[in-house]
C-alpha positions as CSV (number, residue, x, y, z in Angstrom):
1,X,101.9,44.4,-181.3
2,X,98.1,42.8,-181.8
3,X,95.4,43.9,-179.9
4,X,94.7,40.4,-178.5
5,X,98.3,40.3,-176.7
6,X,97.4,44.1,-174.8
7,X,94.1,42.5,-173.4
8,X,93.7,42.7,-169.7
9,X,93.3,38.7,-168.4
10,X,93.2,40.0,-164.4
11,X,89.7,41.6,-164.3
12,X,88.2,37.8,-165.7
13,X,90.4,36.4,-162.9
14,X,88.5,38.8,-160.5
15,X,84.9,37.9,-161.4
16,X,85.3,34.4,-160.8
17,X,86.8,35.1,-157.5
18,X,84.0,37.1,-156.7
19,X,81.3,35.0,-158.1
20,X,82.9,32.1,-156.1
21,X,82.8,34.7,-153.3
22,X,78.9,34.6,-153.6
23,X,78.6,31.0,-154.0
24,X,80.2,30.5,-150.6
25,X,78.7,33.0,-149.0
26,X,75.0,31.7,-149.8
27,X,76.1,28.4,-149.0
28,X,77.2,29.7,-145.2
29,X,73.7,31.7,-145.3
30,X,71.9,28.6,-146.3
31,X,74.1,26.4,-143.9
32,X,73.7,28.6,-141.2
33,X,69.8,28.7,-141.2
34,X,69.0,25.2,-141.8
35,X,71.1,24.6,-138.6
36,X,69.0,27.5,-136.7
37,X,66.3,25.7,-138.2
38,X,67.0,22.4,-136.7
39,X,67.7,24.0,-133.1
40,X,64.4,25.7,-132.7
41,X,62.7,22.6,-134.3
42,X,64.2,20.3,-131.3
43,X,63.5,23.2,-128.8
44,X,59.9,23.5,-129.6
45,X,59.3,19.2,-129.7
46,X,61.1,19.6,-125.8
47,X,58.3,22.3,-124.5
48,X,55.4,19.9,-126.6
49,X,56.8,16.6,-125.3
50,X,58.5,16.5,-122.0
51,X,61.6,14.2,-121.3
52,X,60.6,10.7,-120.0
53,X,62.3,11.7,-116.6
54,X,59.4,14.3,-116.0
55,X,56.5,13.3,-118.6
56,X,53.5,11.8,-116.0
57,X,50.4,10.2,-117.0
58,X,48.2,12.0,-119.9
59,X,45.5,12.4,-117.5
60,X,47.4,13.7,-114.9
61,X,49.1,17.1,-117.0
62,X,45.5,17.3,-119.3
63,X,42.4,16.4,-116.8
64,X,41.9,19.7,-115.1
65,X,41.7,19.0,-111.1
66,X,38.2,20.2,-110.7
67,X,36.9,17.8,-112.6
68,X,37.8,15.0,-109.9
69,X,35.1,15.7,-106.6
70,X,37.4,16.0,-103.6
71,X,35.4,13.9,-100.8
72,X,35.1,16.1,-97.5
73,X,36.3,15.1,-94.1
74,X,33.4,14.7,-91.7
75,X,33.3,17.2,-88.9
76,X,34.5,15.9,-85.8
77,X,31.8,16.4,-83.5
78,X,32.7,14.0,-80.5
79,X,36.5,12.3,-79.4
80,X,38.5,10.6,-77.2
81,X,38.6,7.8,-74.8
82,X,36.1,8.7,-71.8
83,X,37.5,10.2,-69.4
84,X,35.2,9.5,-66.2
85,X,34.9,5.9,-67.2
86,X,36.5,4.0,-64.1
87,X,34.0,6.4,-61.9
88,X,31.6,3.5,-60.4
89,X,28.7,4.9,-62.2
90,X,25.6,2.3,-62.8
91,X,22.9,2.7,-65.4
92,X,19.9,0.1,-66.5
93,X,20.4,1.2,-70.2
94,X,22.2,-1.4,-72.5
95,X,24.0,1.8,-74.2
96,X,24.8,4.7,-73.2
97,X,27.1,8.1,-73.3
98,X,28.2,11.1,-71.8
99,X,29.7,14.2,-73.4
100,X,30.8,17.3,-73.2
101,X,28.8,19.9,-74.7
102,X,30.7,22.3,-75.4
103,X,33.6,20.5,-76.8
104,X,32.5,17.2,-77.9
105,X,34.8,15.3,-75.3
106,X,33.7,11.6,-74.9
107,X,33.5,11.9,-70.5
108,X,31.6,7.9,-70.1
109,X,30.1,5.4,-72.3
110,X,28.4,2.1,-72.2
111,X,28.4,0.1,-75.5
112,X,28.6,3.7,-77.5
113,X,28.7,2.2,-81.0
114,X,25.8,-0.3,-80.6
115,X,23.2,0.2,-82.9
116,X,19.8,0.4,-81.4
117,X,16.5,1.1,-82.6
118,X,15.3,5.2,-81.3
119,X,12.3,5.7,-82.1
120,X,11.5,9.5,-81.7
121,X,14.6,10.3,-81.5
122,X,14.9,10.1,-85.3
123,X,13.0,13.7,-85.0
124,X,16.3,14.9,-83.7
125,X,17.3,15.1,-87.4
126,X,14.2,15.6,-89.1
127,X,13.5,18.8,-87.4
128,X,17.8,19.9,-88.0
129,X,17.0,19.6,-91.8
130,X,13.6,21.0,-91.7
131,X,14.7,23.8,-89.7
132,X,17.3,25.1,-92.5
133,X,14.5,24.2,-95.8
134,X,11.5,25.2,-94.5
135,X,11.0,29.1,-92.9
136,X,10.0,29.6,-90.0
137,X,7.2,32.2,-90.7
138,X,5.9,30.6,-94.2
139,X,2.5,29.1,-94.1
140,X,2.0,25.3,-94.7
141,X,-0.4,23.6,-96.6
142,X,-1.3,19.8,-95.0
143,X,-1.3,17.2,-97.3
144,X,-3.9,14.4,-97.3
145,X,-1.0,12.0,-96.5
146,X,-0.4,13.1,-93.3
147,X,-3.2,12.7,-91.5
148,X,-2.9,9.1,-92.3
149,X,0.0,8.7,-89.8
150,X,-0.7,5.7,-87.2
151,X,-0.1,6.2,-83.5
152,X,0.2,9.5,-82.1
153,X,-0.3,12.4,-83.8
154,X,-1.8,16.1,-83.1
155,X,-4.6,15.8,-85.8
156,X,-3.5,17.9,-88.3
157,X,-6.4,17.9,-90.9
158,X,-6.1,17.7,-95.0
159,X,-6.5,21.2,-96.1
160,X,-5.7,23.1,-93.2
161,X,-3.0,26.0,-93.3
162,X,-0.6,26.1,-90.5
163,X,2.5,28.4,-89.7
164,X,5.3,25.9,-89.9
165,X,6.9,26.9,-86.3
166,X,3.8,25.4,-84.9
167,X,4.7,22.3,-86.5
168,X,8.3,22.4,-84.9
169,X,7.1,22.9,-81.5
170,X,4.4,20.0,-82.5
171,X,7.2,17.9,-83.5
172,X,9.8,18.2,-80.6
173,X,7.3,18.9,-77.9
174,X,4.3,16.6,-78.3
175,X,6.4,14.4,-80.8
176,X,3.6,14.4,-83.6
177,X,4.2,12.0,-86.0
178,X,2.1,14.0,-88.7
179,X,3.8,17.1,-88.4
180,X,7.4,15.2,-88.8
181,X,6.0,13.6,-92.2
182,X,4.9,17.1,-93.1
183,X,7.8,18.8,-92.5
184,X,9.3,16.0,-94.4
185,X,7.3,17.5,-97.0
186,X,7.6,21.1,-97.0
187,X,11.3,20.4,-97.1
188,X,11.7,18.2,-99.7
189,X,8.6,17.7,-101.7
190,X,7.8,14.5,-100.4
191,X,8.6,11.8,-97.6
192,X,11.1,9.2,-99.8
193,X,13.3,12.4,-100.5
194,X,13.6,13.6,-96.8
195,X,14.5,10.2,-96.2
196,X,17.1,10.4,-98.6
197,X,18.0,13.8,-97.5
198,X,18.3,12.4,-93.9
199,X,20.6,9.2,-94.5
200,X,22.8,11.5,-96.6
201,X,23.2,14.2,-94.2
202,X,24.1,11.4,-91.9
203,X,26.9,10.5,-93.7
204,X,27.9,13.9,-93.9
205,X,28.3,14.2,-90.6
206,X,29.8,11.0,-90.2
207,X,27.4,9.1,-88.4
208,X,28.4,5.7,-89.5
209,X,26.0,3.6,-87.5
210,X,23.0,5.9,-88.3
211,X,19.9,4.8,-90.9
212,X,16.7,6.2,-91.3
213,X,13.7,4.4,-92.9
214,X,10.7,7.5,-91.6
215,X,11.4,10.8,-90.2
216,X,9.4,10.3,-87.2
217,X,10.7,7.4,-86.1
218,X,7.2,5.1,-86.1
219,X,8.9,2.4,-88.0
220,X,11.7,0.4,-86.0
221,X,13.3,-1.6,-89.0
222,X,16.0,-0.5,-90.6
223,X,15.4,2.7,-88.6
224,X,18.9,2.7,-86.0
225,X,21.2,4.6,-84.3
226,X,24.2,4.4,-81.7
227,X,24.0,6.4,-78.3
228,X,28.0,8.1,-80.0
229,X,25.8,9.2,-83.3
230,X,22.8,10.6,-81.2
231,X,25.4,12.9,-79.1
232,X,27.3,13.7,-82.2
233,X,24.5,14.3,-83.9
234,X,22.6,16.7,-81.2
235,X,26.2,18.6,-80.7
236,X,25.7,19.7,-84.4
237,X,22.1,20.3,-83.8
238,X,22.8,22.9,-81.0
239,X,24.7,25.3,-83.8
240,X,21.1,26.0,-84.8
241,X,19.3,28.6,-82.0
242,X,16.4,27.4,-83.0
243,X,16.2,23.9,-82.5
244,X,18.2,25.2,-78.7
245,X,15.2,27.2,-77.8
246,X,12.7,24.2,-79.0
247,X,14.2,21.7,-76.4
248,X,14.4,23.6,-73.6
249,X,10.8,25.1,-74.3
250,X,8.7,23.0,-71.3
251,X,5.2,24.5,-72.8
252,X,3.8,26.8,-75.1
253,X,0.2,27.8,-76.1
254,X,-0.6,28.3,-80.0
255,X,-3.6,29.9,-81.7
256,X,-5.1,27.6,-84.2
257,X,-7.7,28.2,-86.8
258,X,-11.3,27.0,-86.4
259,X,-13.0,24.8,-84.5
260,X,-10.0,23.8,-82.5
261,X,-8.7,27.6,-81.7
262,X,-5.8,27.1,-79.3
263,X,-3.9,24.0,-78.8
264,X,-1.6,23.4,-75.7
265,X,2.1,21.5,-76.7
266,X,3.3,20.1,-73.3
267,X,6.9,18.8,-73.6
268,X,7.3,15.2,-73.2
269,X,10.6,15.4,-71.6
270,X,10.0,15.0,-67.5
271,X,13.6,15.9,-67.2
272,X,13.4,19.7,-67.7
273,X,10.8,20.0,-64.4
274,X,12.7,17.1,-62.5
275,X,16.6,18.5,-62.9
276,X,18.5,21.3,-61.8
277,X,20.1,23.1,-65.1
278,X,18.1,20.8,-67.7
279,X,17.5,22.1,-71.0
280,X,16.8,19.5,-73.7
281,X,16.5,17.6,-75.8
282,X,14.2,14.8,-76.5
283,X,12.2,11.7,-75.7
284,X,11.2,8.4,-77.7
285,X,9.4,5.0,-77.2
286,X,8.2,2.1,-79.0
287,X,7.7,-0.7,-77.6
288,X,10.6,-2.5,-79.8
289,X,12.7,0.5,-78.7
290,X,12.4,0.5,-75.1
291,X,12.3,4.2,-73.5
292,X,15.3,6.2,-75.3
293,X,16.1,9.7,-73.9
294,X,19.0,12.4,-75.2
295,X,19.0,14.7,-72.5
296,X,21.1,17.6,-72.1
297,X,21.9,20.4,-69.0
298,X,24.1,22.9,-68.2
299,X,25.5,24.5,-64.9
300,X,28.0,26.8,-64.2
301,X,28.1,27.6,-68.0
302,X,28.8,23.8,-69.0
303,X,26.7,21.8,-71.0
304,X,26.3,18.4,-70.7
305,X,24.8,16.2,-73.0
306,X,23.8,12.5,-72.3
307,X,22.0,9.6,-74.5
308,X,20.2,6.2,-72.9
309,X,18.8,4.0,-75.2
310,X,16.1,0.9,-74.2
311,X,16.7,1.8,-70.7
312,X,14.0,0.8,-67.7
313,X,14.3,3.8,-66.0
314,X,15.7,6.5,-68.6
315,X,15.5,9.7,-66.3
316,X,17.7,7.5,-63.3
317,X,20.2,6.9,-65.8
318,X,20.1,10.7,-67.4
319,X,20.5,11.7,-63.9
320,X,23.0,10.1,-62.9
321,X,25.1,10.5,-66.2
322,X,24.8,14.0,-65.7
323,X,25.3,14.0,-61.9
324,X,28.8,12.5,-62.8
325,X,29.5,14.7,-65.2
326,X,29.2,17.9,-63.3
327,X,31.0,16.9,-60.2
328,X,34.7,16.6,-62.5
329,X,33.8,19.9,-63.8
């Protein structure tokens, strides 16, 4: 028997089994990950791309929300129908109101959203942003300006040094027209930004029949107000003790540098001797104006605020206001 007839053929037949073995088994590997491949690839383009169903506007999901200024609500300082308003009251002033104090409820009005020129009442404001820019105790420096201020005016001179709550009591009291341009000053550097910083504080508040053109009030055009923004307006200004013990302050004697040495501030507002419980706020007149008057009282712990604008007889009408006011409390 040759050698070539005793030679094993099944171990040849076994390597090709196996090497076909391996070929398969690759091609499963190599099957098995491009598959994998192709799942994590569509699972990764989901979480970059959302489905149209929930994908919104590029600038919604990228433009962070802080970047868009969210407008605020004004404060709500006065509301509601007036309450006393069928009460048979009758005032000489073309416009007029009545609120509570305390909780900004609208009790009577007259014409509450007619704009009317106010004259000094305008200080109302200028001394409410003054009061929170310019310290009490700091020492002011008058600029030339000022003293250049027509009609009245305490006679603050170029130069002089004054300690700015002197100025306040000037400015609500006596109702100097040169100390409200230089607090104008002291708080914002100069007149044309207080004004600015006036009107804008306005809308803040919400006063949306309010415009300032001076902060004393001297010039009529363009300078206007309603008898609602003037209560809404001195509502916020009571948050500030301050400016609560400046209106009710009847006088007050100052010390005052050289030659002048003492000066005498006699409030201008008749109301505080004249009524029971009156404590505020403030008096104004031009002769485009009429008499204005925001006066304000408080008995048997409620506050009272009225506002007559171009009125004959301004304390009459305050009084009376007021008188209705307290007898439905």
């Amino acid at each position: 028997m040759s050698l070539d007839v005793l030679t094993p053929v099944a171990p040849r037949r076994r390597r090709r089994r196996y090497r076909a073995g391996r070929v398969l088994l690759l091609t499963f590997v190599v099957l098995i990950a491009a598959v994998a491949g192709v799942w994590f690839g569509r699972r990764e383009a989901k979480a970059t791309h959302p489905s149209a169903a929930t994908k919104g506007p590029p600038t919604t999901s990228v433009t962070p929300t802080v970047s868009q200024p969210i407008a605020q609500t004004p404060p709500r300082l006065l509301f509601g129908t007036p309450l006393l308003q069928g009460a048979g009251v009758h005032i000489r002033a073309p416009a007029a109101i009545l609120v509570d104090a305390d909780t900004g409820r609208v009790l009577w009005s007259e014409r509450p959203h007619q704009r009317m020129k106010i004259a000094s009442l305008t200080k109302i404001m200028t001394a409410t942003l003054a009061l929170d820019e310019v310290p009490w105790q700091t020492t002011v420096t008058v600029a030339r300006s000022v003293t250049r201020v027509p009609l009245v005016r305490e006679g603050l001179r170029t130069g002089e040094q004054v300690k700015a709550w002197k100025l306040f009591y000037a400015l609500l009291l006596y109702s100097g027209n040169d100390d409200a341009n230089q607090l104008a000053i002291s708080s914002a550097g100069s007149v044309h930004a207080f004004l600015g910083q006036m009107n804008a504080k306005a809308k803040s508040l919400g006063l949306r029949d309010t415009h300032y053109t001076s902060p004393s009030g001297i010039r009529d055009r363009d300078n206007y107000s309603t008898a609602w923004d003037l209560a809404a307006l001195t509502r916020y200004a009571f948050r500030n003790p301050r400016f609560d013990q400046l209106v009710k302050t009847r006088r007050i004697q100052v010390r005052w540098s050289a030659p002048t040495n003492s000066k005498i501030y006699l409030n201008n507002n008749y109301l505080l001797h004249e009524y029971t419980g009156a404590n505020g706020v403030k008096t104004g007149y031009t002769s485009e104006s009429g008499w204005c008057l925001v006066a304000s009282a408080t008995r048997h712990g409620k506050r009272l605020i009225a506002v007559v604008l171009d009125s004959p007889n301004m304390y009459g009408d305050a009084r009376r206001l007021l008188n209705l006011g307290f007898s439905h409390t």
